[in-house]
Each structure stands twice: as C-alpha cells, then as structure tokens.
C-alpha positions as CSV (number, residue, x, y, z in Angstrom):
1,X,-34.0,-37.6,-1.8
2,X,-30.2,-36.9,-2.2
3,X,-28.6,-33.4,-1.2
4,X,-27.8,-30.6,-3.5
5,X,-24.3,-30.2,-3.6
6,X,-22.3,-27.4,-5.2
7,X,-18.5,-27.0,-5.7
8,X,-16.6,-24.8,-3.0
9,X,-12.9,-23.4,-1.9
10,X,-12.7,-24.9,1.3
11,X,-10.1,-25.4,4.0
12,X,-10.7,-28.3,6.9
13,X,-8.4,-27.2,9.3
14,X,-6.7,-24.7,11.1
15,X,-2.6,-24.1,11.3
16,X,0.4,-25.3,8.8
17,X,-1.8,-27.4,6.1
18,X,-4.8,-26.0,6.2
19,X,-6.2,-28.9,3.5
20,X,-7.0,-25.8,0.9
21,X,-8.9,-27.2,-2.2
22,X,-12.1,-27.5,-4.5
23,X,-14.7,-29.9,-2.6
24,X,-18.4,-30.5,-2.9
25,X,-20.3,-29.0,-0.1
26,X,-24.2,-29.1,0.6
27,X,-26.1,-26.2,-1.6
28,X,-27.0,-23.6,1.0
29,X,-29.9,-23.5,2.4
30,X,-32.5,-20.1,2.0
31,X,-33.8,-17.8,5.3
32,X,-36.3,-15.4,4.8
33,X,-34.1,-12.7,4.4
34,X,-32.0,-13.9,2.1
35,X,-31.1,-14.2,-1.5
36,X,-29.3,-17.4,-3.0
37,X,-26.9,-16.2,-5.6
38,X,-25.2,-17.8,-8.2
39,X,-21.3,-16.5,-7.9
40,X,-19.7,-15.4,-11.3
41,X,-16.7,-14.3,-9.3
42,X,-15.1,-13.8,-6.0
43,X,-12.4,-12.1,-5.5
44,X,-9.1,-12.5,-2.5
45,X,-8.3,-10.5,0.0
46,X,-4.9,-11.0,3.2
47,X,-7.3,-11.5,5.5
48,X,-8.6,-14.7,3.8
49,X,-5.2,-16.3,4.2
50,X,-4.7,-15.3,7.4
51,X,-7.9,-16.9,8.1
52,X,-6.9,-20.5,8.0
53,X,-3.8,-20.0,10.0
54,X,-5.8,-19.7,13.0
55,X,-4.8,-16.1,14.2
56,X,-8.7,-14.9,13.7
57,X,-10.0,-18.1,15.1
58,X,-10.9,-16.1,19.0
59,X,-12.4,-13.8,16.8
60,X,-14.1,-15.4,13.4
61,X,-16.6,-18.5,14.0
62,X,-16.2,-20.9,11.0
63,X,-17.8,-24.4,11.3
64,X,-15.1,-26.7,9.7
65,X,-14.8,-27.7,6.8
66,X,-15.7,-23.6,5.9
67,X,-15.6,-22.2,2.5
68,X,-12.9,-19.2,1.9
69,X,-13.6,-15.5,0.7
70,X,-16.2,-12.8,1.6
71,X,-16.1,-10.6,-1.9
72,X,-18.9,-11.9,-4.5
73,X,-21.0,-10.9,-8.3
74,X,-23.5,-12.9,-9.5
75,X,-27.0,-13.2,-10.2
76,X,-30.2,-14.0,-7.8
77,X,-31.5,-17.6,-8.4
78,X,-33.9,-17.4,-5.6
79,X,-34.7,-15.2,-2.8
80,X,-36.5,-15.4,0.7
81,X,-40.4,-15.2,1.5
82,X,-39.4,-11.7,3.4
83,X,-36.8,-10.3,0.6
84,X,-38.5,-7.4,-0.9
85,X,-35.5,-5.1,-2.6
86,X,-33.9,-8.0,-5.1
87,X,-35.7,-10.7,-7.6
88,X,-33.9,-13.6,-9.3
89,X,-32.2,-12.4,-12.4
90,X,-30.8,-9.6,-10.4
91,X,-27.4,-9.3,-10.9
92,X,-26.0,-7.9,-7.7
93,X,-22.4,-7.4,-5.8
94,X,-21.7,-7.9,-2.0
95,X,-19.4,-8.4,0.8
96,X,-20.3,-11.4,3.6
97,X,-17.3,-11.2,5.8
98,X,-17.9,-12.5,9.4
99,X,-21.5,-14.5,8.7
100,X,-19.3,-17.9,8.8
101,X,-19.7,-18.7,5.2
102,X,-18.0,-17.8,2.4
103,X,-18.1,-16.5,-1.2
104,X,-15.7,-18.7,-3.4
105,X,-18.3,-21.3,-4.3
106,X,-20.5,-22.1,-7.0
107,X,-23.6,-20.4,-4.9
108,X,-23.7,-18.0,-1.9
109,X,-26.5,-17.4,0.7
110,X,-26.4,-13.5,0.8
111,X,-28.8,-11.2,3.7
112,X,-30.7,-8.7,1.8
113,X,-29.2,-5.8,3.9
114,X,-25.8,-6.8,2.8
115,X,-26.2,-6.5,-1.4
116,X,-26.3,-3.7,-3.6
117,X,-27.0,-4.3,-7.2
118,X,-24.0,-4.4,-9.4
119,X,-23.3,-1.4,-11.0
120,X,-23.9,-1.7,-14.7
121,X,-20.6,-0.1,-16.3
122,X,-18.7,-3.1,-14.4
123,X,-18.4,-7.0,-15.6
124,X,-19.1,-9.1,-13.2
125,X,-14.9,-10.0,-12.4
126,X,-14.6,-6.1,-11.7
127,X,-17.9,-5.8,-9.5
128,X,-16.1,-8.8,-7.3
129,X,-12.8,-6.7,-6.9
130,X,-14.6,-4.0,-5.2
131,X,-16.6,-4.9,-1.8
132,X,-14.1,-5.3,0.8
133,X,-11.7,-2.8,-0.1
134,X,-14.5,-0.3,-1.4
135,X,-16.1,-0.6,2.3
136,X,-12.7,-0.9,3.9
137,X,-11.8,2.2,2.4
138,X,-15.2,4.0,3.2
139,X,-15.2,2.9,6.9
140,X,-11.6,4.1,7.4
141,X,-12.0,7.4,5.8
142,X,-15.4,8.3,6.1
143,X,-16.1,7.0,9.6
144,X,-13.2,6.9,11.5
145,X,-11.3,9.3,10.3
146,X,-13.9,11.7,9.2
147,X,-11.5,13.2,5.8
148,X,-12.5,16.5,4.2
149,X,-12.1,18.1,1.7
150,X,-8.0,20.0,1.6
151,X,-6.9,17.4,4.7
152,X,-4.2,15.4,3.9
153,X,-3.9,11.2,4.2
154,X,-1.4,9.1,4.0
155,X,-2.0,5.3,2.2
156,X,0.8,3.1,2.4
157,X,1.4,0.4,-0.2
158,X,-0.6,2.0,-2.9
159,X,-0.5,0.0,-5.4
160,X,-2.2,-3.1,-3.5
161,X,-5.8,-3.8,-3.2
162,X,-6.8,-1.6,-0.4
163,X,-4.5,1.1,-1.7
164,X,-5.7,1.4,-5.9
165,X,-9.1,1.8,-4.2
166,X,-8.1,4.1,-0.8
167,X,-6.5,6.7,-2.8
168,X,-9.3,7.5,-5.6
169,X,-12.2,7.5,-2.3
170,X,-9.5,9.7,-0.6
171,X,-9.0,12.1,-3.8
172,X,-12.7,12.0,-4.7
173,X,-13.2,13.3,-1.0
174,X,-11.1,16.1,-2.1
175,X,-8.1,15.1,0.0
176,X,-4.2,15.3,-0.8
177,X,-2.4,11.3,-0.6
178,X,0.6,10.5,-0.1
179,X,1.8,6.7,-0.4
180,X,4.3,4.4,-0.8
181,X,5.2,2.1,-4.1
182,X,8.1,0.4,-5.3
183,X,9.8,2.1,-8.6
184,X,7.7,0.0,-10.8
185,X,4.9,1.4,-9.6
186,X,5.2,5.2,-9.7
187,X,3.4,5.8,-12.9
188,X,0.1,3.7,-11.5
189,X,0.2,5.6,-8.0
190,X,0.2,8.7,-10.1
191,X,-2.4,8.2,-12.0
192,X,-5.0,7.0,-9.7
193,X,-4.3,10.9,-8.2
194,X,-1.5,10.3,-5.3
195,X,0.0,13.5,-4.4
196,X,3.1,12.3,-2.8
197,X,4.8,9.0,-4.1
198,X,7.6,7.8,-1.7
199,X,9.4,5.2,-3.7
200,X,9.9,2.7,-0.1
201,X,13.1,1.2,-1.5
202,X,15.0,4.2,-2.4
203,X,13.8,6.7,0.6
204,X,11.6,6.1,4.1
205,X,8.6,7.4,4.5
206,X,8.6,8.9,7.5
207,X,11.8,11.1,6.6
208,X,10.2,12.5,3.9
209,X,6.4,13.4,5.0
210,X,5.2,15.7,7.2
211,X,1.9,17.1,8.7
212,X,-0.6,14.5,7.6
213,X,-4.4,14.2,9.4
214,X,-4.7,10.9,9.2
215,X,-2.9,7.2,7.8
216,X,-4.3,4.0,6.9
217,X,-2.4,1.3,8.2
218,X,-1.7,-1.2,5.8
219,X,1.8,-2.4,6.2
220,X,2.6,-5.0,8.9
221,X,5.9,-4.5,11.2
222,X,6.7,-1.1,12.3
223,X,4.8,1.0,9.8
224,X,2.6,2.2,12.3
225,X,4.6,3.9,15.1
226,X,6.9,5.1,12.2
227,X,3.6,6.9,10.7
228,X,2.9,8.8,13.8
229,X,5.6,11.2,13.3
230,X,4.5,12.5,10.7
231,X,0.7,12.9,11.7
232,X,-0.2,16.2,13.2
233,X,-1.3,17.0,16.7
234,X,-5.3,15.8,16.9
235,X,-4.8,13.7,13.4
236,X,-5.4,9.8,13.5
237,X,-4.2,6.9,12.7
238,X,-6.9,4.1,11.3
239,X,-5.1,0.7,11.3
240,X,-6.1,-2.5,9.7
241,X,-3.3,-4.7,10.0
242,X,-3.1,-4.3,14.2
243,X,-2.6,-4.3,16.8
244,X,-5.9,-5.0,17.6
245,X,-7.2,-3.0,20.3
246,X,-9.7,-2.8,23.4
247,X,-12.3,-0.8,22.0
248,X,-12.3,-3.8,19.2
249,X,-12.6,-6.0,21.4
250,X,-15.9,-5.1,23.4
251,X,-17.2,-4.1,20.2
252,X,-17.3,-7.8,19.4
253,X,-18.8,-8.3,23.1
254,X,-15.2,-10.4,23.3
255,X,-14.9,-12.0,27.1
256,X,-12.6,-10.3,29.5
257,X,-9.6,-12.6,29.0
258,X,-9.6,-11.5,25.1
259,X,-10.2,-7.4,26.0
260,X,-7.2,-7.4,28.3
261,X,-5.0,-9.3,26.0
262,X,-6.0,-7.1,22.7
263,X,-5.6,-4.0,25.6
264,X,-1.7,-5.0,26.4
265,X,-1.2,-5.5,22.3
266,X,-2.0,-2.0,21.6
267,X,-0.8,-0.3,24.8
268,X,2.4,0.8,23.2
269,X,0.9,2.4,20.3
270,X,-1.7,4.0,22.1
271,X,0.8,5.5,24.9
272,X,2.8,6.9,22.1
273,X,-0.1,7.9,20.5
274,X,-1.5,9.7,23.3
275,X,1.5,11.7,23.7
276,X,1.5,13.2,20.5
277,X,-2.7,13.9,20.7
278,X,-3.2,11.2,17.9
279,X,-6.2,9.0,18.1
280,X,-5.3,5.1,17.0
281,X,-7.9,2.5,16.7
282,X,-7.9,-1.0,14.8
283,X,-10.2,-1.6,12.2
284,X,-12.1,-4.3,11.2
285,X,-14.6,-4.0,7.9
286,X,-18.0,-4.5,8.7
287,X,-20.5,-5.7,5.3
288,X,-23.3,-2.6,4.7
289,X,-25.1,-3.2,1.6
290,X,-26.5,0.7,1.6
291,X,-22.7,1.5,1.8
292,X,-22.1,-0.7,-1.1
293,X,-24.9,1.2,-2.9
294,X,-23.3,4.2,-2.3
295,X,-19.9,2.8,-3.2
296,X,-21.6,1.5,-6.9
297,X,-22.7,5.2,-7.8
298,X,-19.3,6.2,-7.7
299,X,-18.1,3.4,-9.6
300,X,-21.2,4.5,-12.1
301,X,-20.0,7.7,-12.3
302,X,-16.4,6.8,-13.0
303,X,-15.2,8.4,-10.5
304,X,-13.5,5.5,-8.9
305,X,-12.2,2.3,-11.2
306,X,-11.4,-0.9,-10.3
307,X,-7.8,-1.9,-10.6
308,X,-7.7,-5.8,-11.2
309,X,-3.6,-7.5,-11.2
310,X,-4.7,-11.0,-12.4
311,X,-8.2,-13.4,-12.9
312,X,-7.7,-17.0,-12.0
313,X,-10.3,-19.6,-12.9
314,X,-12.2,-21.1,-10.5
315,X,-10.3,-24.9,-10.5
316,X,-7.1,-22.3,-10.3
317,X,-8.4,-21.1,-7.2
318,X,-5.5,-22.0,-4.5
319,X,-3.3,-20.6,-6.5
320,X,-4.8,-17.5,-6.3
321,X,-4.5,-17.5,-2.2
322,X,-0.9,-18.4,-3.0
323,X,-0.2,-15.7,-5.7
324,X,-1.9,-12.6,-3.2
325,X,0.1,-14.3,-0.4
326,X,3.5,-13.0,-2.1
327,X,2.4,-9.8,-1.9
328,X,3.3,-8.2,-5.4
329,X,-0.5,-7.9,-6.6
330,X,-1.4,-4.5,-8.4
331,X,-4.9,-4.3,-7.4
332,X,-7.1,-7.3,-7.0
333,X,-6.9,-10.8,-7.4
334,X,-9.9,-11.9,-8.8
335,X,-11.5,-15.4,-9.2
336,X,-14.1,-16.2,-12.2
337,X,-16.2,-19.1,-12.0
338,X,-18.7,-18.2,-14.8
C-alpha cells in the first residue's frame, strides 16, 4: 500500500541555501497522545529563519529534510487511543516549537498537553498569529520577570510580533511600557496602550528612559547592555535574542563543552549586570497548552487582539520567510492554507 503524503515547507539543509520550498512529505504518523490536525494556518516567526542557517543546530534536533514553523489553527481529524480533552472537529490553536517537526504543512501531529482550543471570537489566520509570541510574552513577564501591577517594562520594537502582543499582556498586568517604533508607527504603539514611545530614529532610548523593573530583549546588537542603564537596582532584564546563557544551557541538559561556551557568551552582560544588581537570563519559549488556554480567555475577553501585517497563501509560503526576514512587519506574518 502506498504512503500518505501531504504537502509541507521544508528546508534540506543547513547554511547559505537552505533548499526552502513546498515538497510532499509522508502524512504524520499518530501516538497515543496525540491529535492529527488539519492546519488552516501557521504563522512565522525570526526564530524560524534563523533555524535553517544552522546557528540553533547544537541546540534544536531536526531530522533533514524538516518542515519549518512551530505556530498552528486547525481542526482535529483524528486523535490518539489516550487523548481524552480534544475530539475530531475540534478546532484548536497550539505552539510545537522544539518537538523536531513543524507546523507549515497540510497536517500537524500535535501532544494533547500542548493545544488549547481556539478561541471562538478569532478566525483561524488570527488564532495562528498568537502561540509563540502569546507564550513568549507570558513566560517573559509572568515567570521570569514576575510584573505587577504599577511596575514599569520596557518592550523594544513594539510594533513587531513579540511587541503588538508584549505590550497589551504587559498593560493588562497593569504595568506602564515604554518602547521603541519608528515614526510610522507611533499611532499603533499608542493604541495597543504603550506609555512611553521612543521614536529609535529621531532619539535613543537609553537617553530618554529611566527607572524601569524589567526589559524584554528583542533587538539584536547592543540593545541589551544599552537597556541596563536604565533598569533600576534589583530589576531584570529577560532577553530572547542572546546571548545565550549557562543557566540555558543545563536547562537543556547541554554537555559541558556547550555550558562553558554559552557561559563565556554571556559573561559580559552578566558582569555588568551584576554590578548594577540586575538579574539577566536568556529566554527560550517553551509550548504549554494550559498557558495557551489561559492566553485564549484573554483573547475571549478582548482584552488582548491579534495584530496581523500580511497573510500569504500557502504556495506563497517562502516568501513569507523572506518578507519577516526584512524586518518591517507590523505584527504577524501569517500563512493560510485553508
């Protein structure tokens, strides 16, 4: 009997040409605890470029050829002898980061524990824009940095995926934000409830803030050690864009050669860190489907929106990769395949 095959987004190797394109890769196959869903979109994130230059590959285990993205909607076609929460017809929103497979594809194999049904105000393009930055967001603020209600956070590049998302969890846990936008996007900034809009090509940041508790790092180069003068004594600094760190890298039971080389990347920051009794550590999103849930009331409740830039369809999907690789997105990039 002949395989099922499915169309996929798939790169063969890593490096320079990373062979990026549609293919047709074996239908997944179903354990016990999980559901088979049929994707109605997926949606990009940095980290999914970054991916198939190779700088992940100590860290992130992909059999090659692999299948890009971790962000997914769609509906339950089938589900596992031990799956007890979902049924097919369910439609449903998750994250699979890290698991070795990935999301833009006709079907996805997704662990119980990992979905959260998709909330019902949303279409299935918005429900997809949501996962990684939603639980990026929520593991940054709510767990590492522990925000409450009257401290103040800073979210650079607000107007980008992680930040349309950052700053309505950080204002909804009655936080003040400050970012930074380009002049364009003041008026969007604004309205998702920043507090503090440093326009980055007319001013720097870091001469115009002062006393913040904590700071997503967002921005690559020297964003980081910039940021820590204007965090207050005992604040911290939550970064997701490196340097990667020690505590990272036992945390992924990493071997010794990999924990001292992420320990001499971070040593700078953590030195100056240190000095000025700021805590940094690297970030790196986990999926939680009962995080997810939580994430989807809000989203119920309109409390949080999704901000979407552009929707490519699914034969368009390269040029997705390439369009969030330029870096001007407003919100997510999403891809629809149904």
């Amino acid at each position: 009997m002949k395989a099922q095959t499915m169309k996929a987004l798939t790169f063969k190797r890593y490096g320079k040409s990373p062979e990026i394109g549609i293919a047709d890769v074996p239908l997944p196959t179903l354990k016990a605890d999980e559901l088979l869903v049929q994707v109605h979109a997926a949606s990009v994130n940095p980290i999914d470029n970054m991916i198939t230059t190779g700088m992940f590959k100590p860290v992130l285990h992909f059999q090659l050829p692999a299948t890009l993205g971790s962000d997914l909607a769609g509906v339950v076609t089938k589900v596992g002898s031990n799956v007890t929460r979902f049924k097919p017809g369910d439609a449903i929103f998750a994250n699979i980061f890290d698991l070795g497979t990935g999301a833009i594809a006709e079907f996805a194999v997704v662990p119980e524990h990992l979905a959260a049904l998709k909330p019902a105000n949303l279409d299935f393009v918005q429900a997809a824009s949501i996962p990684m930055v939603g639980l990026t967001s929520w593991q940054a603020l709510r767990e590492r940095a522990t925000l409450r209600a009257g401290q103040k956070v800073f979210i650079p590049a607000g107007s980008g995926g992680i930040g349309t998302f950052a700053i309505q969890l950080a204002k909804h846990l009655g936080a003040k934000v400050g970012t930074t936008t380009s002049t364009g996007n003041v008026e969007l900034v604004l309205s998702l409830g920043a507090d503090e809009v440093v326009d980055y090509k007319r001013q720097a940041f870091e001469k115009v803030l002062r006393g913040y508790d904590a700071v997503l790092g967002t921005v690559r180069g020297d964003a980081i050690e910039k940021s820590l003068g204007i965090v207050k004594p005992g604040g911290a600094i939550v970064s997701l864009v490196g340097p990667l760190d020690a505590a990272f890298a036992r945390a992924r039971q990493l071997n010794f050669v990999l924990r001292f080389v992420f320990g001499l990347m971070s040593r700078k920051i953590m030195r100056l860190a240190k000095k000025r009794d700021i805590s940094y550590s690297f970030l790196f999103t986990r999926p939680d489907g009962t995080q997810l849930g939580e994430i989807g009331k809000l989203l119920e409740a309109d409390r949080i929106r999704p901000v979407i830039d552009q929707v490519f369809p699914f034969e368009q999907a390269q040029d997705a990769l390439a369009y969030l690789a330029q870096g001007h997105a407003k919100g997510k990039v999403v891809i629809q395949l149904c």
